[in-house]
DSSP file (Angstrom, degrees, kcal/mol; ACC not computed):
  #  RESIDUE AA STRUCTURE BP1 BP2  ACC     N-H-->O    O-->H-N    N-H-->O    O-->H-N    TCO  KAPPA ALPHA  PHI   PSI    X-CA   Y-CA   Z-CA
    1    1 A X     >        0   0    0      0, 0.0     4,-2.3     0, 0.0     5,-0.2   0.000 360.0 360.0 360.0 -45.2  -31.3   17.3  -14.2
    2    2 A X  H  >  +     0   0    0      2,-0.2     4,-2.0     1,-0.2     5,-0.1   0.971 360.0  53.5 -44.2 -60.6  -30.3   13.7  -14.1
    3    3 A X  H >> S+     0   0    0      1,-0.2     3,-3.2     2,-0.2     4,-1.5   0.913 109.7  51.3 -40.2 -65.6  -28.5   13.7  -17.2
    4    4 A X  H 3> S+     0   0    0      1,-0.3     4,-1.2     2,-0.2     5,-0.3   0.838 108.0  50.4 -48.8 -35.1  -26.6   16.5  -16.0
    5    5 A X  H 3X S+     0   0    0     -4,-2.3     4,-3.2     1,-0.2    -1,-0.3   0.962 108.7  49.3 -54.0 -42.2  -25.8   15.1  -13.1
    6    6 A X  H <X S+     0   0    0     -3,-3.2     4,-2.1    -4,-2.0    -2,-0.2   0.975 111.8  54.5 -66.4 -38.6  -24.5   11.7  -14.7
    7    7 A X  H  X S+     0   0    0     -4,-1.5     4,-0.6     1,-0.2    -1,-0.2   0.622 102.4  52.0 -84.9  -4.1  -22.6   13.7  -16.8
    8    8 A X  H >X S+     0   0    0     -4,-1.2     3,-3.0    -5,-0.4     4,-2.4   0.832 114.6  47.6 -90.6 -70.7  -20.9   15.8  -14.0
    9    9 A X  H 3X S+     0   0    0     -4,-3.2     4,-1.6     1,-0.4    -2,-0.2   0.758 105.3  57.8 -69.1  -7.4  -19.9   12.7  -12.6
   10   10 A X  H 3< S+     0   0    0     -4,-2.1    -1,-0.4     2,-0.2    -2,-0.2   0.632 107.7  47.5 -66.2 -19.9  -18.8   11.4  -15.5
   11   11 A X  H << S+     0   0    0     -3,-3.0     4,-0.3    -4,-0.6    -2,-0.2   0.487 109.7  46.2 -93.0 -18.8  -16.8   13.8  -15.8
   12   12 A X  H >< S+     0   0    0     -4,-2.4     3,-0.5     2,-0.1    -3,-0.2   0.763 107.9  58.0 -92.2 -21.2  -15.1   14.0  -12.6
   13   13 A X  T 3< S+     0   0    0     -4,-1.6    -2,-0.1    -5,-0.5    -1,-0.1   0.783 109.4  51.4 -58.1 -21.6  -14.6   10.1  -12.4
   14   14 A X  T 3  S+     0   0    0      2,-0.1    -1,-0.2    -5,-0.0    -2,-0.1   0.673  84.4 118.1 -87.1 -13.1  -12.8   10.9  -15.5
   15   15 A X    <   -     0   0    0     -3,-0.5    -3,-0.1    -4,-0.3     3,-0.1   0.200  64.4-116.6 -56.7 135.2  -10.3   14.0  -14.1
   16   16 A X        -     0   0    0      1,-0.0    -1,-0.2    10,-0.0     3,-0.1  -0.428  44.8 -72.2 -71.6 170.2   -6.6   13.4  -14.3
   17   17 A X        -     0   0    0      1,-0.1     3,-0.1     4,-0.1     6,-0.1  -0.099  69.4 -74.6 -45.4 138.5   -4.5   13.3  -11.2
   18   18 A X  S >  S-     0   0    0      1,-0.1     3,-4.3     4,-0.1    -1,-0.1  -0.264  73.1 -76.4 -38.8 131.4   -3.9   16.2   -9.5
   19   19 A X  T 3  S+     0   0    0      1,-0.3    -1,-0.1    -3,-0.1     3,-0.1  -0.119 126.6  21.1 -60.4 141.8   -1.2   18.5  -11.6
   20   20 A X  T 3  S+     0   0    0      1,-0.3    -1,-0.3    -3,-0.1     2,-0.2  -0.026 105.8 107.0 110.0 -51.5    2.1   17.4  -11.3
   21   21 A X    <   -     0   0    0     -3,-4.3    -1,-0.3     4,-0.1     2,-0.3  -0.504  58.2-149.0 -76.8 152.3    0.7   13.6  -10.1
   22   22 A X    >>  -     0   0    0     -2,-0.2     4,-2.5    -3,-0.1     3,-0.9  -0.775  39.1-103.1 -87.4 155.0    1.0   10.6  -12.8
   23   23 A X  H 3> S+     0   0    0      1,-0.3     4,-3.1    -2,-0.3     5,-0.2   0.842 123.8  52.2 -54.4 -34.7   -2.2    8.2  -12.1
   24   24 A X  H 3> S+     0   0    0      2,-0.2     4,-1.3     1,-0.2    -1,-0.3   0.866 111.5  46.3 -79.2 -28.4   -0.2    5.5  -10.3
   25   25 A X  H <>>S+     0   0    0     -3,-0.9     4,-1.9     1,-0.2     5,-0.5   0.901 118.3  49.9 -92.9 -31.3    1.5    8.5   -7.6
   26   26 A X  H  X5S+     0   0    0     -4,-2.5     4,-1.7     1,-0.2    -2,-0.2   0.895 107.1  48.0 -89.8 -14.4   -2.2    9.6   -7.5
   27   27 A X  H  X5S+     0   0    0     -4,-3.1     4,-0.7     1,-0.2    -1,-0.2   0.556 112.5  58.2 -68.0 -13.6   -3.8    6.2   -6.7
   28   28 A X  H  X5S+     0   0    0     -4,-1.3     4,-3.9    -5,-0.2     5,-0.3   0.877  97.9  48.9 -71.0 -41.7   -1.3    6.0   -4.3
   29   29 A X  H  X5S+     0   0    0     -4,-1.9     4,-7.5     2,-0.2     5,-0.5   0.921 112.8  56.5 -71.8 -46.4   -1.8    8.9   -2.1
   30   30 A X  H  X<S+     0   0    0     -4,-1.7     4,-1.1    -5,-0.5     5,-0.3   0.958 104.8  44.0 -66.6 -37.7   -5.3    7.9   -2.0
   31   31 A X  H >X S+     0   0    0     -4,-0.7     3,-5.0     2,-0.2     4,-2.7   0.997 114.5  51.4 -34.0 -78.6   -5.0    4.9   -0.9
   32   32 A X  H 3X S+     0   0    0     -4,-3.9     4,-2.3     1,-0.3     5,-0.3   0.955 109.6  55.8 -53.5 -22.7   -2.2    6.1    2.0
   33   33 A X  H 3X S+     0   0    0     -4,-7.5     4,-1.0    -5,-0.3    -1,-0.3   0.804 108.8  41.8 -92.8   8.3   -4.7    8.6    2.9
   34   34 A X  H <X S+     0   0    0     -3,-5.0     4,-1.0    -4,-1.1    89,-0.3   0.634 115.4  54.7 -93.2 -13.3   -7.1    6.0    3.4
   35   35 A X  H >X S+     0   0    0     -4,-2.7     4,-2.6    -5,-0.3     3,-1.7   0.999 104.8  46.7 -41.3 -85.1   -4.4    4.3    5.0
   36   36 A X  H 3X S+     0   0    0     -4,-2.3     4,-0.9     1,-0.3    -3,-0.1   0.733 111.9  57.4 -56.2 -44.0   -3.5    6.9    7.4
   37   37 A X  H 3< S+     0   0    0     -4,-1.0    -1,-0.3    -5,-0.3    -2,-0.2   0.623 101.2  53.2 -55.9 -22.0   -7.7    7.3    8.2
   38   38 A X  H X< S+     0   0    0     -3,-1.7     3,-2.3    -4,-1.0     6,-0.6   0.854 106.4  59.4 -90.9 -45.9   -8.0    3.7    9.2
   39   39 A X  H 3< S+     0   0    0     -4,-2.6     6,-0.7     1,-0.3    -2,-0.2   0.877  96.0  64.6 -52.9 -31.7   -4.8    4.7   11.8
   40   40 A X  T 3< S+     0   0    0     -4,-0.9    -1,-0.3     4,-0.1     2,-0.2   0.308  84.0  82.2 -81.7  12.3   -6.7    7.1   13.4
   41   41 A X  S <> S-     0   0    0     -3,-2.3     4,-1.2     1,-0.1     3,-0.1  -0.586  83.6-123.8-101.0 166.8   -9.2    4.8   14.8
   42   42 A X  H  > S+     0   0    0     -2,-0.2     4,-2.4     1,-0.2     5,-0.2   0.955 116.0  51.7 -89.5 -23.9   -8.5    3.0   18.1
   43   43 A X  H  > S+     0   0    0      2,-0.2     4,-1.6     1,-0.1    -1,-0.2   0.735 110.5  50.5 -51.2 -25.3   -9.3   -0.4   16.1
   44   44 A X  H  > S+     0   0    0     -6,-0.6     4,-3.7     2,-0.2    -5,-0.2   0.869 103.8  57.0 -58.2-106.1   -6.9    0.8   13.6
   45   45 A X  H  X S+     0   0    0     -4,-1.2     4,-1.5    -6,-0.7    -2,-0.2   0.833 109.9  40.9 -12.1 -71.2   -4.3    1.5   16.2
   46   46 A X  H >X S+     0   0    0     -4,-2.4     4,-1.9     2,-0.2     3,-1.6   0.996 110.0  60.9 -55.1 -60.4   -4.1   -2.1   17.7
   47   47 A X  H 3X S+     0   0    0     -4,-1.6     4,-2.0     1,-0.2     3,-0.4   0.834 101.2  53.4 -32.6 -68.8   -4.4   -3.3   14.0
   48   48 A X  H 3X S+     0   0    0     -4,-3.7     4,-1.3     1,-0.2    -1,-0.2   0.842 114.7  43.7 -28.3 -44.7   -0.7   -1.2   13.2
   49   49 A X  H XX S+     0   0    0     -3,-1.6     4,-1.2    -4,-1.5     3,-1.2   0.998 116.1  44.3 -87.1 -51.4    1.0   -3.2   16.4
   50   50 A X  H 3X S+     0   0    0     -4,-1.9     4,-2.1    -3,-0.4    -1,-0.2   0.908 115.9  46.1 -63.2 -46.3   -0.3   -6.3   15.5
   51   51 A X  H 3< S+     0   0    0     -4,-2.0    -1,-0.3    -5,-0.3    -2,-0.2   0.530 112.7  57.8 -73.4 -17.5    0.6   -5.8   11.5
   52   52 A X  H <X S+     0   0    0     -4,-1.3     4,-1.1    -3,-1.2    -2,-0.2   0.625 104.7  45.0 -80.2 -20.3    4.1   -4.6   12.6
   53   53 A X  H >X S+     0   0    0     -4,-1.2     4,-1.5     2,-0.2     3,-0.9   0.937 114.0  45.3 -85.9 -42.1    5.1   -7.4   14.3
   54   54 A X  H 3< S+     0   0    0     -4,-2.1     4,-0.4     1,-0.3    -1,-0.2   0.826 114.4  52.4 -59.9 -22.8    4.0   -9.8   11.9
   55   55 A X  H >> S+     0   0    0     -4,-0.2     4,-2.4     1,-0.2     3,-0.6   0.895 106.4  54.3 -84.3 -38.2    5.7   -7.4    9.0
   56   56 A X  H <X S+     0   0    0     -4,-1.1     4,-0.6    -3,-0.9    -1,-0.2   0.837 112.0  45.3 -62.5 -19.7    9.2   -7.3   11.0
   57   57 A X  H 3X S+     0   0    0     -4,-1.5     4,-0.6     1,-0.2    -1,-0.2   0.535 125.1  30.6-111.0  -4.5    9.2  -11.2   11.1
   58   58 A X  H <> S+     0   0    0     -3,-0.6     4,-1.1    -4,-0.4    -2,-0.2   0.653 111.6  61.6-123.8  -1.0    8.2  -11.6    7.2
   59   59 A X  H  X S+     0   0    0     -4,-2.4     4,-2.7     3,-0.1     5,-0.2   0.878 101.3  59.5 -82.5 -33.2    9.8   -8.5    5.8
   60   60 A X  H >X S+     0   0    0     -4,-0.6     4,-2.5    -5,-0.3     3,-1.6   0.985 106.0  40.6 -42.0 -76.6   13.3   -9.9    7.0
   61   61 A X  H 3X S+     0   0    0     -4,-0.6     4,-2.7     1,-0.2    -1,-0.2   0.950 123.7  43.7 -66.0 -26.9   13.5  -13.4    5.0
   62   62 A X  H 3X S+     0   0    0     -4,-1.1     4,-0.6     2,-0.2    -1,-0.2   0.657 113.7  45.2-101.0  16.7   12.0  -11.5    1.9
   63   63 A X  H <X S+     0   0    0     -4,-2.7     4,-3.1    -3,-1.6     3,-0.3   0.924 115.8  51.9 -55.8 -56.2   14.1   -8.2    1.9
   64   64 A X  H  X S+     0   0    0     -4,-2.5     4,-1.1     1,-0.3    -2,-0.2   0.828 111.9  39.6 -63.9 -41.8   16.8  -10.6    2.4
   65   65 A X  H  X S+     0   0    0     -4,-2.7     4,-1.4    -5,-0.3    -1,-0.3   0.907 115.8  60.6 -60.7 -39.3   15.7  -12.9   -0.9
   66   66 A X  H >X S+     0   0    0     -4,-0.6     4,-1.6    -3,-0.3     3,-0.5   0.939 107.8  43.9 -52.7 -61.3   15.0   -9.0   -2.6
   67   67 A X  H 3< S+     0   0    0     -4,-3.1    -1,-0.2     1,-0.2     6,-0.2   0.719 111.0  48.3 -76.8 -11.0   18.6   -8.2   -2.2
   68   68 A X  H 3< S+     0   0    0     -4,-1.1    -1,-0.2    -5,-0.2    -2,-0.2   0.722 121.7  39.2 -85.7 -30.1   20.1  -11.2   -3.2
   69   69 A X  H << S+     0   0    0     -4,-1.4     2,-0.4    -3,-0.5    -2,-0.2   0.692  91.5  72.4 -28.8 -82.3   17.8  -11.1   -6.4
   70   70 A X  S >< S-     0   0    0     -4,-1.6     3,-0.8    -5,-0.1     2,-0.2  -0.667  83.1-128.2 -87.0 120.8   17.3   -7.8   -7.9
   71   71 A X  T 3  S+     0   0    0     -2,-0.4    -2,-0.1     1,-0.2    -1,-0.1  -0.527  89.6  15.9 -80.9 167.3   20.4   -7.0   -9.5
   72   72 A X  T 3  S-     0   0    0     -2,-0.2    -1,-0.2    -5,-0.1    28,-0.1   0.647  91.7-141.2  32.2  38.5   21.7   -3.6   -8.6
   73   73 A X    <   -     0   0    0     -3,-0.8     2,-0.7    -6,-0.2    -1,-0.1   0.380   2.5-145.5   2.5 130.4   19.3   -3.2   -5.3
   74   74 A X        -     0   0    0      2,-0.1     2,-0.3     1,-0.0    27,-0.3  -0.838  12.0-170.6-108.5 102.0   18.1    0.5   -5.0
   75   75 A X        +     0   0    0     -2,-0.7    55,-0.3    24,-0.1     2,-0.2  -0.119  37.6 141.9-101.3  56.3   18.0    0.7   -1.1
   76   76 A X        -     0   0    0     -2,-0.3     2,-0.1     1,-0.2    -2,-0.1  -0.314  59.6-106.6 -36.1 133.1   16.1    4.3   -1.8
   77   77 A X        +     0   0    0     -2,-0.2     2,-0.2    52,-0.1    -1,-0.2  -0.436  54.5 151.3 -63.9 154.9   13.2    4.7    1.0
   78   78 A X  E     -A  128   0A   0     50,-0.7    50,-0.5    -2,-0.1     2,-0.5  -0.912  30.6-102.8 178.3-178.3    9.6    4.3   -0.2
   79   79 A X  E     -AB 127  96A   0     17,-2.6    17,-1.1    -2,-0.2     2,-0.4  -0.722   9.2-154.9-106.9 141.6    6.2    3.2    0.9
   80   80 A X  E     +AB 126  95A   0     46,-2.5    46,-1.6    -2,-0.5     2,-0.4  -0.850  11.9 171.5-129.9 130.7    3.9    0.9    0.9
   81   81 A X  E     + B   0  94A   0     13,-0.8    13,-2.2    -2,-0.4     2,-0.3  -0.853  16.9 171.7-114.6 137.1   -0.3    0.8    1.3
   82   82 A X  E     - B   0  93A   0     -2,-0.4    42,-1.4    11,-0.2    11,-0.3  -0.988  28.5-129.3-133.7 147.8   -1.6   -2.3    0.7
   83   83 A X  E     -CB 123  92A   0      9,-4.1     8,-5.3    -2,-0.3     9,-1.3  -0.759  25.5-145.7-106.6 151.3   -5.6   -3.2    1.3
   84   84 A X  E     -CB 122  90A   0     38,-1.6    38,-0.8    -2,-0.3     2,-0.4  -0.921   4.2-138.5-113.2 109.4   -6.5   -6.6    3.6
   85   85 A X  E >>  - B   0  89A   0      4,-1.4     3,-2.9    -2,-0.4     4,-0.8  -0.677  32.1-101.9 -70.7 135.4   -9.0   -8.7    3.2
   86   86 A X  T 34 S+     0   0    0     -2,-0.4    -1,-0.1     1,-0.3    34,-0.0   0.646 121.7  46.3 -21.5 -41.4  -10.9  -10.1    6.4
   87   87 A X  T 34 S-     0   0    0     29,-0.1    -1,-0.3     1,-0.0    29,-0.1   0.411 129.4 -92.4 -95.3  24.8   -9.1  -13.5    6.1
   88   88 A X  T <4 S+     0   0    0     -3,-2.9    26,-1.7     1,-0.3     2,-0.2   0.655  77.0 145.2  78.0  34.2   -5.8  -12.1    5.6
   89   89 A X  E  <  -B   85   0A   0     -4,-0.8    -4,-1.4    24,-0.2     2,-0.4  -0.448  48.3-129.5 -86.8 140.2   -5.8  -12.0    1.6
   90   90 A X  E     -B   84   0A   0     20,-0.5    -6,-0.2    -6,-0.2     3,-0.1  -0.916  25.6-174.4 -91.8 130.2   -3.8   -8.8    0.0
   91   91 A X  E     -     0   0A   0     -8,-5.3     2,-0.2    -2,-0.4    -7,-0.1   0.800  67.0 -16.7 -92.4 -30.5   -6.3   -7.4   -2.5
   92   92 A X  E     -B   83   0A   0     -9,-1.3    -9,-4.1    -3,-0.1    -1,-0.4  -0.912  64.0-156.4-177.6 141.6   -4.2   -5.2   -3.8
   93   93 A X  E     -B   82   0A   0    -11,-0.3   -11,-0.2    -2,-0.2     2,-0.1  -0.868   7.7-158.8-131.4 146.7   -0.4   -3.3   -2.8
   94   94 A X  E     -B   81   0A   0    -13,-2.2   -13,-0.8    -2,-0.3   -12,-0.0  -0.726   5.8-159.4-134.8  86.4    1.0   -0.3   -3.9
   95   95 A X  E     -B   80   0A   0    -15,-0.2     2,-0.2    -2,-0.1     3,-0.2  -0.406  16.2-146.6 -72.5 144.3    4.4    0.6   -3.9
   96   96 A X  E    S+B   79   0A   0    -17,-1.1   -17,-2.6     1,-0.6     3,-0.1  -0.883  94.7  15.8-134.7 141.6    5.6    5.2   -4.0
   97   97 A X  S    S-     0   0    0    -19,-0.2     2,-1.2    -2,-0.2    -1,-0.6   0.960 106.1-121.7 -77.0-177.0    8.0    5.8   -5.4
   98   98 A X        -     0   0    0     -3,-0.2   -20,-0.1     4,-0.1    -3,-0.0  -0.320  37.2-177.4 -91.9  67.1    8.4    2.3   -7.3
   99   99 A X     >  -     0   0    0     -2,-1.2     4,-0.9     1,-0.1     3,-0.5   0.236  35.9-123.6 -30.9 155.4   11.7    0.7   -6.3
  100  100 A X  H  > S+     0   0    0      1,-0.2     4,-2.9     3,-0.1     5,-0.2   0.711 122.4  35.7 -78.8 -32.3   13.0   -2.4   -7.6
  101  101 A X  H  4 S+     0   0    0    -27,-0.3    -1,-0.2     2,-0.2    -2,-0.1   0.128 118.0  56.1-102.9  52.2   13.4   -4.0   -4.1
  102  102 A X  H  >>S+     0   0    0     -3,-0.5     4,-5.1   -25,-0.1     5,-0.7   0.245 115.3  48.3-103.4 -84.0    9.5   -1.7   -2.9
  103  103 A X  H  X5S+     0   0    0     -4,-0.9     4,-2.5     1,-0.3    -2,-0.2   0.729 114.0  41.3 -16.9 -67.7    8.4   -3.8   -5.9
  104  104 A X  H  X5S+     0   0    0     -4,-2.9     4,-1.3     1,-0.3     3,-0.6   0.925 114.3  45.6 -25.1 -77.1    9.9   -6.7   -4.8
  105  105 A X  H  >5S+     0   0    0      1,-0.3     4,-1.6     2,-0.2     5,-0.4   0.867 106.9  65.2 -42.7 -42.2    9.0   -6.7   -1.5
  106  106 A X  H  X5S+     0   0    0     -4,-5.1     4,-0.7     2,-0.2    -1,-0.3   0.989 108.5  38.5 -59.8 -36.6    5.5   -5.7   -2.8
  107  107 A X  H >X<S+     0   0    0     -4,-2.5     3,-3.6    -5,-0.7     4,-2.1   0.945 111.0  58.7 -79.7 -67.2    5.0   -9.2   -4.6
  108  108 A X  H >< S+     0   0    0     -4,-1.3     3,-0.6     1,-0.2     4,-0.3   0.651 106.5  40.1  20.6-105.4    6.4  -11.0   -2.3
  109  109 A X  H 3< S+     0   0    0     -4,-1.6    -1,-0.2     2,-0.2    -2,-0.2   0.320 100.2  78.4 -37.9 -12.9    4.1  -10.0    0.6
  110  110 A X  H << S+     0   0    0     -3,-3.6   -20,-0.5    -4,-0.7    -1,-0.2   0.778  93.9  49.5 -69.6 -41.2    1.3  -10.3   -2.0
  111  111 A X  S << S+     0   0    0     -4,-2.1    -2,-0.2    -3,-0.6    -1,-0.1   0.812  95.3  99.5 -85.9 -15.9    1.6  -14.4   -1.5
  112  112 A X  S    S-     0   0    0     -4,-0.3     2,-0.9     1,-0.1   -22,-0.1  -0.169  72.7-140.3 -80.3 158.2    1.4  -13.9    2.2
  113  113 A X        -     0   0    0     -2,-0.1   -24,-0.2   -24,-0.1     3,-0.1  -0.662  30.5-160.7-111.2  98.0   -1.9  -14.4    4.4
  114  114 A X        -     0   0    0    -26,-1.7     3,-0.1    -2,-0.9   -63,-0.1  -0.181  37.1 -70.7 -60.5 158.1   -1.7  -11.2    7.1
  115  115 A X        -     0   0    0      1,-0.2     2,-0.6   -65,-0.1    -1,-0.1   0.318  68.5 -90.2  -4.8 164.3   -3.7  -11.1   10.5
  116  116 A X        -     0   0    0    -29,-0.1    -1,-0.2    -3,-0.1     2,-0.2  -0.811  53.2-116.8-109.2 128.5   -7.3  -10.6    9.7
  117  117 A X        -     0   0    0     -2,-0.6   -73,-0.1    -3,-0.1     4,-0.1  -0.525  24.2-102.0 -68.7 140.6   -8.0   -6.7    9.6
  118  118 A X  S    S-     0   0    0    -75,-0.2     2,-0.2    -2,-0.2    -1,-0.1   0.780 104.0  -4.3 -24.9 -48.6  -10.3   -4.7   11.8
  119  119 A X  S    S-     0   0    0    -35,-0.2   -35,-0.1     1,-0.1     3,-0.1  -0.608  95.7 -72.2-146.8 166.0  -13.1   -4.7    8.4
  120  120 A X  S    S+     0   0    0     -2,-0.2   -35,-0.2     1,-0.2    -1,-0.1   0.025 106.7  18.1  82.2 120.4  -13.1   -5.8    5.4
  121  121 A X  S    S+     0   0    0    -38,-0.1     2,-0.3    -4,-0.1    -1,-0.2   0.711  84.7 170.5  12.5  84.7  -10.6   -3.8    2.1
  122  122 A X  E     -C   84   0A   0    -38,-0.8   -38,-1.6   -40,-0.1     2,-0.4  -0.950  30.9-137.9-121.7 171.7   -8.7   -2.1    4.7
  123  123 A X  E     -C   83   0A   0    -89,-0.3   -85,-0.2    -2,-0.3   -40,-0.2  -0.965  21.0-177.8-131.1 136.1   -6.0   -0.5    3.8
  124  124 A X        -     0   0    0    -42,-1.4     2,-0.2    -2,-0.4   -89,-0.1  -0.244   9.8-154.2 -85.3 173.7   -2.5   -0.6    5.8
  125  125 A X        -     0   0    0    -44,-0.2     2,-0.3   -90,-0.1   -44,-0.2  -0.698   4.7-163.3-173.7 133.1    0.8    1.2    5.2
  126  126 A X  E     -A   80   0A   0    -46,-1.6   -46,-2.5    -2,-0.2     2,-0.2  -0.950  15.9-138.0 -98.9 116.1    4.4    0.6    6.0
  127  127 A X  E     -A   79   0A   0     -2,-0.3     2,-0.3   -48,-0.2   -48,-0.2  -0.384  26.0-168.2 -13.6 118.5    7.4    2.9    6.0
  128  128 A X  E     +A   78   0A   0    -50,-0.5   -50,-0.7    -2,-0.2     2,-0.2  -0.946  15.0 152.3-124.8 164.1   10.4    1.2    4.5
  129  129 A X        -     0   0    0     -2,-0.3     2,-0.4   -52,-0.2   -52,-0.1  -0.661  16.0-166.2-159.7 150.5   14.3    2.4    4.5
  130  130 A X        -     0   0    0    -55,-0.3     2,-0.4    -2,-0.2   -53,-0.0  -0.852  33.9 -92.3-114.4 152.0   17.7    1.1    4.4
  131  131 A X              0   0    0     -2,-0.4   -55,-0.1     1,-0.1   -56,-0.0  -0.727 360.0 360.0 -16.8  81.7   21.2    2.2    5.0
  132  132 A X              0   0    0     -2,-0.4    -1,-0.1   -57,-0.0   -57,-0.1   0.536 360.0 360.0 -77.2 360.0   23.1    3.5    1.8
């Protein structure tokens, strides 16, 4: 019975992405939908307004560096989930789809140190879009 077991979960650890998904669009969703779980808490909540202001006042000077940069800008919408460690570390960011200035933006914000998070790997998400 064990074996079988490891071997079931070996085999579902192993499962592609959902049809349709590539691995990066499906490690994204999960992520936003842990994202999206974290919003729904009232700790959560505060976290968003506190992590929005601080994102309006540091997405500015490095959009601005992003557009100046990246030749031929694509100022296509996309998302970004990225997860926060307790002292305000990015563990890890995920840009959908994967823009040249998402990307940017993504490294970027990678070197910054955020508000300290409700817990521990939590994972945020941000909305981006410009003006064509």
């Amino acid at each position: 019975m064990i074996c079988a077991t490891a071997y079931f979960l070996l085999a579902w650890a192993a499962a592609p992405p959902e049809a349709g998904q590539t691995t990066a669009e499906a490690r994204f969703s999960e992520a936003l939908a842990q994202a999206k779980s974290n919003l729904q808490t009232s700790e959560g909540h505060t976290y968003d307004q506190v992590l929005s202001a601080f994102l309006r006042e540091q997405d500015a000077a490095i959009l601005t560096a992003c557009f100046k940069s990246v030749p031929a800008p694509d100022k296509g919408p996309f998302e970004l989930v990225f997860r926060v460690e307790l002292r305000g570390g990015v563990l890890d960011a995920l840009v959908w789809p994967e823009t040249n200035i998402g990307l940017c933006l993504r490294a970027g914000l990678a070197a910054k140190t955020f508000p300290a998070p409700p817990r521990d790997s939590y994972w945020a998400h941000q909305r981006m879009s410009f003006g064509r």
